[in-house]
C-alpha positions as CSV (number, residue, x, y, z in Angstrom):
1,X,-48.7,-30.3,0.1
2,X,-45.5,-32.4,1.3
3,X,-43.2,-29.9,3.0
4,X,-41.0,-32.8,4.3
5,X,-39.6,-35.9,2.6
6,X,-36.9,-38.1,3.6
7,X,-33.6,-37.9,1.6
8,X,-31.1,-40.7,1.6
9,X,-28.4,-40.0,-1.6
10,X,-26.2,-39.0,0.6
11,X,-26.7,-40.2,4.1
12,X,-27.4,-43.7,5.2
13,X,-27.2,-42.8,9.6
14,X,-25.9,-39.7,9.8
15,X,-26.0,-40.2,13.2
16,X,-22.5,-42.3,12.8
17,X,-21.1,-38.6,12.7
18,X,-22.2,-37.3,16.1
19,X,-19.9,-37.0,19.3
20,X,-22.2,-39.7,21.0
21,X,-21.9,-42.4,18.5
22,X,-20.0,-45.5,19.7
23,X,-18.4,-47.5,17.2
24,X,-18.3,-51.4,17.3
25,X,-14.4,-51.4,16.5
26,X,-12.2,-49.0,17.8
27,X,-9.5,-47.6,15.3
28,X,-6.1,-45.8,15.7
29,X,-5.6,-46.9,19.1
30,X,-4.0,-50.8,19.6
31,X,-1.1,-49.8,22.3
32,X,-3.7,-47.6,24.6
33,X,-6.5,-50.4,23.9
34,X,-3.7,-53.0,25.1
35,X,-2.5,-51.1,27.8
36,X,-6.2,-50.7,29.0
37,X,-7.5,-53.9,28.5
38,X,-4.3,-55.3,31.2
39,X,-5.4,-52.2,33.5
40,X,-9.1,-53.7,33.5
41,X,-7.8,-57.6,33.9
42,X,-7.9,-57.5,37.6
43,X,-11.8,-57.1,37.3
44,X,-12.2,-60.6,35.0
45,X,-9.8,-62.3,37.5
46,X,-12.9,-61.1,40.5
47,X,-10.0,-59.3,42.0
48,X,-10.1,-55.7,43.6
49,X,-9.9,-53.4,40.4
50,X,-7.3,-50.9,39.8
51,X,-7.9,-47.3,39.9
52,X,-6.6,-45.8,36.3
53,X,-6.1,-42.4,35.3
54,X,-6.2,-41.2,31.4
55,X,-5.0,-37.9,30.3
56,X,-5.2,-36.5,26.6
57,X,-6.2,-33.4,24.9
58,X,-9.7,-33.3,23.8
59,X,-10.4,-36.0,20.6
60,X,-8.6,-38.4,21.0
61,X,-10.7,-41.8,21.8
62,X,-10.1,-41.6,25.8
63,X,-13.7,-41.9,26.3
64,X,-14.4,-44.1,23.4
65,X,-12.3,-46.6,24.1
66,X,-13.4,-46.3,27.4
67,X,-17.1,-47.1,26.9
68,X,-16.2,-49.5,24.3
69,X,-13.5,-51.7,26.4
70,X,-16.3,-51.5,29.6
71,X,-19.2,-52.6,27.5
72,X,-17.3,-55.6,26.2
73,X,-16.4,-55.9,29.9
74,X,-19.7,-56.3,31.2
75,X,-20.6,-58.3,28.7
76,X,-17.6,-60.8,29.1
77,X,-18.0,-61.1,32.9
78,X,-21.6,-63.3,32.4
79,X,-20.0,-65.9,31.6
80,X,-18.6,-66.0,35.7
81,X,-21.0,-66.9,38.3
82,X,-19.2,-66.0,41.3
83,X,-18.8,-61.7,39.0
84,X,-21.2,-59.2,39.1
85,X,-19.7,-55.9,37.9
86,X,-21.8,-52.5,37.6
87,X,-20.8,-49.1,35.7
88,X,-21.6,-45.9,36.5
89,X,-20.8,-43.2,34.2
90,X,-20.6,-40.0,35.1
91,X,-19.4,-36.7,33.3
92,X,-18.1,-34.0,35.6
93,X,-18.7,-30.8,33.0
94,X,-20.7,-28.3,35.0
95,X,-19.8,-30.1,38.4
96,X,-16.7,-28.5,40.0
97,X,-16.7,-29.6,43.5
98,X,-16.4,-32.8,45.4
99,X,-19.8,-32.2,47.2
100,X,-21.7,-32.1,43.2
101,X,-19.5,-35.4,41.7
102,X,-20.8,-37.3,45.3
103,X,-24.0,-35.8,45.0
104,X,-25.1,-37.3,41.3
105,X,-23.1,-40.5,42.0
106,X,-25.5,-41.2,45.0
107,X,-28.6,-40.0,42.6
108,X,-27.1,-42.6,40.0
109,X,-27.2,-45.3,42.4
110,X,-30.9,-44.4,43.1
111,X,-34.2,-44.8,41.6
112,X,-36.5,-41.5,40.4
113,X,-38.2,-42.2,43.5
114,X,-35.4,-41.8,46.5
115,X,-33.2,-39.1,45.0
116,X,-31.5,-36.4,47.3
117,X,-31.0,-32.8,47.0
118,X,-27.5,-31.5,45.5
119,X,-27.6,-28.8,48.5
120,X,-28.0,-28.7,52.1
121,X,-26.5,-32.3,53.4
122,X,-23.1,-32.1,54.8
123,X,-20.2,-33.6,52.5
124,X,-19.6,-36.1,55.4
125,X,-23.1,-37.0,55.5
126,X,-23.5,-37.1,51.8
127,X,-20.2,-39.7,51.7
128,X,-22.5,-41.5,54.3
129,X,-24.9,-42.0,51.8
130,X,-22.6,-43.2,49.2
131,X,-20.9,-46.1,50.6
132,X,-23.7,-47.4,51.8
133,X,-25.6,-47.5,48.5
134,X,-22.2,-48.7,47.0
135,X,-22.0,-51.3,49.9
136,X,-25.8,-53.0,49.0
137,X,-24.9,-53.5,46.0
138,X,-22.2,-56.6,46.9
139,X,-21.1,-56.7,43.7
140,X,-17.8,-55.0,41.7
141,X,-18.4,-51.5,40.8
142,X,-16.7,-49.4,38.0
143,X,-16.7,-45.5,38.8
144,X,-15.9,-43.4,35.8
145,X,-15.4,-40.0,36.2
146,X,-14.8,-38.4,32.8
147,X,-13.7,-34.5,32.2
148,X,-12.4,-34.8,35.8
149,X,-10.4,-31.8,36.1
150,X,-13.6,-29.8,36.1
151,X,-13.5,-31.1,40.2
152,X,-11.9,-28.1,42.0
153,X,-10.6,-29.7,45.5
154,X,-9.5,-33.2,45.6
155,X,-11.5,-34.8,48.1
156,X,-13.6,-37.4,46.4
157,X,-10.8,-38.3,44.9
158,X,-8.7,-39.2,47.4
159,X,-12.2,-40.8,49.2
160,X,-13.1,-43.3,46.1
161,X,-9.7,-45.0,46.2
162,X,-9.3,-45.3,49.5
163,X,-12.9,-46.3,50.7
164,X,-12.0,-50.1,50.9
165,X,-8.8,-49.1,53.1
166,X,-11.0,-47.0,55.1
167,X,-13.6,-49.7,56.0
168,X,-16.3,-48.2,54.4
169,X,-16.7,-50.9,51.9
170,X,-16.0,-54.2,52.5
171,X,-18.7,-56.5,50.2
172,X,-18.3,-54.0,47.1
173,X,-15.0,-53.8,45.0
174,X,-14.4,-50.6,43.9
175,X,-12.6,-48.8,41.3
176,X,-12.3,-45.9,40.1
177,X,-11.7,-44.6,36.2
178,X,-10.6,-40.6,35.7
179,X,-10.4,-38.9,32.7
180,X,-9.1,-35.3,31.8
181,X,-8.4,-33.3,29.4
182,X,-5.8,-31.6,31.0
183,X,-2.4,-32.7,30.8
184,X,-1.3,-30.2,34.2
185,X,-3.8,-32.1,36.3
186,X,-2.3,-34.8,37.7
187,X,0.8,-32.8,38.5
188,X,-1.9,-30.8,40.5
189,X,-3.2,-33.3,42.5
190,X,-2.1,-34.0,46.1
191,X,0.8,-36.8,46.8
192,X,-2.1,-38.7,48.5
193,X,-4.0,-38.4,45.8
194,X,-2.1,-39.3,42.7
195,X,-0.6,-42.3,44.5
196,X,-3.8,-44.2,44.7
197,X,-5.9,-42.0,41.9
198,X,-3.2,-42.7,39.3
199,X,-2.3,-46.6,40.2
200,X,-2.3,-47.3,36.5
201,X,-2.0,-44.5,34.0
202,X,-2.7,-44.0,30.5
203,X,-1.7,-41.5,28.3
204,X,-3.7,-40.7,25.1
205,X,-1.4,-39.0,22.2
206,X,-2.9,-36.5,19.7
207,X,-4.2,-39.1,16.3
208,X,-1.7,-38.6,13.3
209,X,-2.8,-38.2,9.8
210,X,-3.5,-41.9,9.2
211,X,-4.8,-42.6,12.1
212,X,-7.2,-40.2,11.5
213,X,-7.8,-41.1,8.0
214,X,-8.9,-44.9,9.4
215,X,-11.4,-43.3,12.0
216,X,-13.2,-41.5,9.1
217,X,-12.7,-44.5,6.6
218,X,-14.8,-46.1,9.5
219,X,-17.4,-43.5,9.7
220,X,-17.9,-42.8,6.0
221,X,-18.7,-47.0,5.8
222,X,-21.7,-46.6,8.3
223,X,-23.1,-42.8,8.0
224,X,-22.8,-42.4,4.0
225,X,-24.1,-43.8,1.0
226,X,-21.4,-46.3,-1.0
227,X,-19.5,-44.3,-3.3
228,X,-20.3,-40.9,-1.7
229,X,-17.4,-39.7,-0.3
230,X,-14.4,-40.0,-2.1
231,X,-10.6,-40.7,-0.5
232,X,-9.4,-36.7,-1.5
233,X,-12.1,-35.7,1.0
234,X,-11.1,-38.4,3.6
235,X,-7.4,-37.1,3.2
236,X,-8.3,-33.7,3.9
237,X,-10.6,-33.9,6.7
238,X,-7.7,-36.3,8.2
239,X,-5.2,-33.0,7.1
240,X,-6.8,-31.0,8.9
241,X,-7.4,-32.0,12.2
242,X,-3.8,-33.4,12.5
243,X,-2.8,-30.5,12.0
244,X,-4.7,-28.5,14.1
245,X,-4.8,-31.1,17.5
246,X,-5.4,-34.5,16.0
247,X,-8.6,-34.1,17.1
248,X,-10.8,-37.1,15.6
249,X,-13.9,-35.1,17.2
250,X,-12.7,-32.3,14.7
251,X,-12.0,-34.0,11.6
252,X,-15.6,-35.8,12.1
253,X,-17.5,-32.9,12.5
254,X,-15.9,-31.4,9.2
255,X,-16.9,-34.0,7.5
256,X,-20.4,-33.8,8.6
257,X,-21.0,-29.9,7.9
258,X,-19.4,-31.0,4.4
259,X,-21.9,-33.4,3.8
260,X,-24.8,-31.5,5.3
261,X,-23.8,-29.0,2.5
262,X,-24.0,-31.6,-0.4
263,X,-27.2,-32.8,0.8
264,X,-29.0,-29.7,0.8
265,X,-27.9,-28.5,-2.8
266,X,-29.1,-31.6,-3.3
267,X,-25.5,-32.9,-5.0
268,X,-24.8,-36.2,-5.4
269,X,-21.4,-36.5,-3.9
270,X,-19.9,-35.0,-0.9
271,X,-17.0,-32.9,-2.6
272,X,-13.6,-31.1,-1.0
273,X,-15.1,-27.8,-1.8
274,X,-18.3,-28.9,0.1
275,X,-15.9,-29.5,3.3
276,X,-13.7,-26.1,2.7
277,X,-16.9,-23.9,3.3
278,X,-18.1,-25.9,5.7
279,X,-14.8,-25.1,7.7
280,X,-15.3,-21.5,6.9
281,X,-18.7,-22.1,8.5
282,X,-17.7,-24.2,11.5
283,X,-14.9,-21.5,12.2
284,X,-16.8,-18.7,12.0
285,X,-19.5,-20.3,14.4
286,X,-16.4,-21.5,16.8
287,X,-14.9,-17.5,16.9
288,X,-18.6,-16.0,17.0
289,X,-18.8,-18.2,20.1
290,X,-15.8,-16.9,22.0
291,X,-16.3,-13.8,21.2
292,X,-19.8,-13.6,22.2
293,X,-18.8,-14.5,25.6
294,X,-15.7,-12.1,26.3
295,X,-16.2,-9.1,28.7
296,X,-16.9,-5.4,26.8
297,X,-13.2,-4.7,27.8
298,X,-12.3,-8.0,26.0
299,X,-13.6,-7.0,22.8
300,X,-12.4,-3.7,22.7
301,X,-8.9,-5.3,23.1
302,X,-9.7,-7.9,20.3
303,X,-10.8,-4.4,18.2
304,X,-7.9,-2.5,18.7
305,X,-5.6,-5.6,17.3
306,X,-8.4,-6.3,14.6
307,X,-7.7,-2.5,13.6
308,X,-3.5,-2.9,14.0
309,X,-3.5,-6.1,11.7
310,X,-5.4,-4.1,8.7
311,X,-2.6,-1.8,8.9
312,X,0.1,-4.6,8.7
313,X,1.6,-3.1,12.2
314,X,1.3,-7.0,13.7
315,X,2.4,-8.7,15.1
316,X,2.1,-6.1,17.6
317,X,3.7,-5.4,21.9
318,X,1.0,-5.1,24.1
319,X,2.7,-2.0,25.3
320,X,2.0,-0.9,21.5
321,X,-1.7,-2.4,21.4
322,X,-2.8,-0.1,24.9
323,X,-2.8,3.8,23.1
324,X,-5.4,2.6,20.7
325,X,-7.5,0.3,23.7
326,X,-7.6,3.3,25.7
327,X,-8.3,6.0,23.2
328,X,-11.2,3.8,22.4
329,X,-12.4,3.6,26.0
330,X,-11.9,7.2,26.1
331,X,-14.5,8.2,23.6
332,X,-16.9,5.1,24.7
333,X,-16.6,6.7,28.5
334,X,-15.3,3.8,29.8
335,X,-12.3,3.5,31.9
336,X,-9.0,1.2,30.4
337,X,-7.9,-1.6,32.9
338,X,-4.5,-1.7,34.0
339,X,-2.0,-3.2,31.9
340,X,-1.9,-6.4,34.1
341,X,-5.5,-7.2,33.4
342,X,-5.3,-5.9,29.6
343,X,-2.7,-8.5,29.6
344,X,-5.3,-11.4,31.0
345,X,-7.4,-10.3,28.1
346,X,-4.9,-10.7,25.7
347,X,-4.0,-14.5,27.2
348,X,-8.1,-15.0,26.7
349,X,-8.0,-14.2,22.8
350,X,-5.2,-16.8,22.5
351,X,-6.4,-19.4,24.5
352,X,-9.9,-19.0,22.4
353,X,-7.7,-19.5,19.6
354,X,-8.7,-16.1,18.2
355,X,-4.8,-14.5,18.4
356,X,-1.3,-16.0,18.4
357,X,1.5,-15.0,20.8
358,X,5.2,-15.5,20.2
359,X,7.8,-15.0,23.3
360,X,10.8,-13.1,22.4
361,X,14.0,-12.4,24.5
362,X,16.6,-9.6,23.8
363,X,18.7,-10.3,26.5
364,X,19.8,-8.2,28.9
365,X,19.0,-4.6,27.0
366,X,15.6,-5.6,25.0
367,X,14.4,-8.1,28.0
368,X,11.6,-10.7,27.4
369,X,8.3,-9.7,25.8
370,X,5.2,-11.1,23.7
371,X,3.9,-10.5,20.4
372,X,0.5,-11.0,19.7
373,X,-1.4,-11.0,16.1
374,X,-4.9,-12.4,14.7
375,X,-4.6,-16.0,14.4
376,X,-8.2,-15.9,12.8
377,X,-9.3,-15.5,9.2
378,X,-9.7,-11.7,9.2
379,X,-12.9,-11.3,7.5
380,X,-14.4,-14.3,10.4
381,X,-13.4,-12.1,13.4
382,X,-14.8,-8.5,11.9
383,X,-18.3,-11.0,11.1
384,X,-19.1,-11.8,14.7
385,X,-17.2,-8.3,16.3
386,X,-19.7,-6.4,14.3
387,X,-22.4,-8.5,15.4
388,X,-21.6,-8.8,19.0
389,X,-20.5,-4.8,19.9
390,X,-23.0,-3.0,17.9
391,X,-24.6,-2.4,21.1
392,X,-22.0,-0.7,22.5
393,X,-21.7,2.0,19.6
394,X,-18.0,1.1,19.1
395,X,-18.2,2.0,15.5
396,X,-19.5,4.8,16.3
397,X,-16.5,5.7,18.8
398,X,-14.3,4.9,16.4
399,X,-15.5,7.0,14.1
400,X,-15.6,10.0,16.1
401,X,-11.9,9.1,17.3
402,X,-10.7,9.4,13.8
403,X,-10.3,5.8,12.9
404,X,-11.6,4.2,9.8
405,X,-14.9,1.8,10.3
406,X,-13.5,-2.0,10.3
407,X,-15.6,-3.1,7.4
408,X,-14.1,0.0,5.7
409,X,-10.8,-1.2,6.1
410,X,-11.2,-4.8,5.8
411,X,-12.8,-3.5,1.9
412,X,-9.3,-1.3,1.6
413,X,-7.1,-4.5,2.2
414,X,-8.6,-6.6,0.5
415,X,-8.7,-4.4,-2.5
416,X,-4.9,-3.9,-2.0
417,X,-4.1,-7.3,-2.4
């Protein structure tokens, strides 16, 4: 018996969806593309390249563009005999020191065969190692260094720039490409540092609707099947992640759950209620996640506001959130943290995007406070709270503390309404 057949109504490379795929034409972004494209110039012209920095929230084509503008690059610099120009990519999630980044850069630069360890060298030594492997290659070399904020200290990237002007390269041309997703990072850096890191910059904004709309016009063309995916569905994926972040990666995804729904009830178009539950879906997996990784101490405090926004007392002080955080801990046997680092907890939830926080200022007799409620579909956040701190016989607690169970009162509320 068959168990496995290949299905193509609805997909024709639904690989065109995934974060990996490179398009042949990038959309929504002429001005950056232009901007870039001058930025890389000096490299065509066999002249010493410029170091560029690009900043932008997460989505938003930096590293898109900037695999597609250096593969046309390396293409376009053939046609020179007196240009040879070599890439080397390399993503600094997981890496946050200096002494990693040099580390895998030297590895790149290597065969399989001659690889060294990512401990025990000195950084000096392991900088050693680096211009010289940069240096036999005579040749113009691209370093890209994307999610670059993940690099705690600052040393490799004052080193990169400034190894020409130090002598340790003098046959290779060097540049250097940073990317981050923080917008505070530059204004972090050392005045060193950002003068030579950040000799041309480029800033990324968040896509708008439209923008967004062309992006997945262009993905709908190569991952679906003709006539699949109708403009209403376009339009609403586009919605939704300009509203959120204008976040292409976003918007792409949602329309990928929504067709991965279609396809398996085995319907023959992708349809907007297809992509509304697979945004329920994606956004209960998203909030599961974040929750699964807080502390104990984090979810009780994500508990007690669940409880506080069933009863319609949000949003809610945190001076007004601590009597029920502690009376939990209390019958759990656990001791409360101090207000400061309830506070930190609190900061988590909204930066997870689980809670929202509004500043308010009274003056001089109320003072300056915040305000924090659930920012979350209710129903998502009780899901993956009572699937993540059953173990630690909250409900149970709760229960003997006199409170109604969650589900309980989620039921209640909902009936209300």
């Amino acid at each position: 018996m068959v168990m496995f057949e290949r299905d193509t109504e609805i997909y024709q490379d639904r690989d065109a969806l995934r974060e990996d795929y490179q398009p042949n034409e990038v959309v929504g972004r002429t001005e950056e593309l232009d901007a870039y494209q001058a930025a890389l110039q000096p490299v065509i012209n066999g002249e010493q390249p410029n170091n560029i920095f690009l900043y932008g929230k997460t989505g938003v084509g930096k590293t898109v563009t900037t695999k597609y503008l250096l593969e046309h690059l390396q293409t376009d610099v053939n046609q020179y005999d007196d240009i040879s120009l070599m890439v080397v990519f390399l993503n600094c999630d997981g890496l946050n020191s200096s002494y990693q980044a040099a580390t895998h850069l030297v590895n790149k630069l290597r065969d399989e065969h001659n690889q060294i360890s990512t401990t025990g060298y000195p950084l000096a030594a392991v900088y050693d190692k680096l211009w010289a492997d940069l240096e036999a290659l005579e040749e113009t070399v691209l370093v890209v260094l994307d999610e670059i904020d993940n690099i705690q200290d600052d040393s490799i990237l004052y080193q990169l720039p400034r190894a020409r002007d130090n002598n340790n390269l003098q046959k290779t041309k060097l540049g250097l490409i940073g990317i981050s997703n923080d917008f505070e990072f530059r204004d972090q850096l050392s005045s060193k540092v950002k003068s030579s890191l950040c000799e041309e910059e480029l800033h990324f904004p968040a896509y708008d609707a439209d923008e967004l709309r062309s992006i997945l016009e262009q993905r709908v063309e190569v991952g679906f099947q003709p006539g699949v995916v109708d403009d209403a569905v376009i339009a609403y994926c586009a919605a939704i992640g300009a509203r959120d972040a204008g976040d292409a990666r976003q918007s792409i995804e949602l329309l990928m759950k929504g067709g991965d729904l279609a396809r398996k009830e085995d319907a023959a178009t992708v349809q907007e209620e297809h992509v509304k539950r697979g945004e329920k879906l994606l956004e209960r997996s998203r909030v599961a996640e974040g929750i699964s990784g807080l502390t104990p101490h984090g979810r009780y405090i994500l508990y007690a506001l669940v409880t506080l926004h069933l009863e319609g007392e949000t949003p809610v002080r945190t001076r007004d959130i601590r009597p029920r955080y502690t009376h939990m801990c209390q019958n759990i046997g656990d001791n409360p943290l101090v207000p400061r680092r309830m506070r930190d907890h609190l900061g988590d939830l909204t930066m997870l995007g689980i809670a929202d926080v509004t500043e308010r200022n009274e003056g001089r007799r109320g003072g300056k406070y915040r305000e924090y409620t659930l920012k979350t579909d209710t129903e998502t956040v009780v899901t993956a709270l009572d699937e993540t701190i059953s173990e630690v016989g909250i409900h149970q607690s709760l229960a003997d503390a006199g409170y109604r169970d969650v589900q309980t009162s989620l039921i209640d509320v909902t009936e209300d309404d």
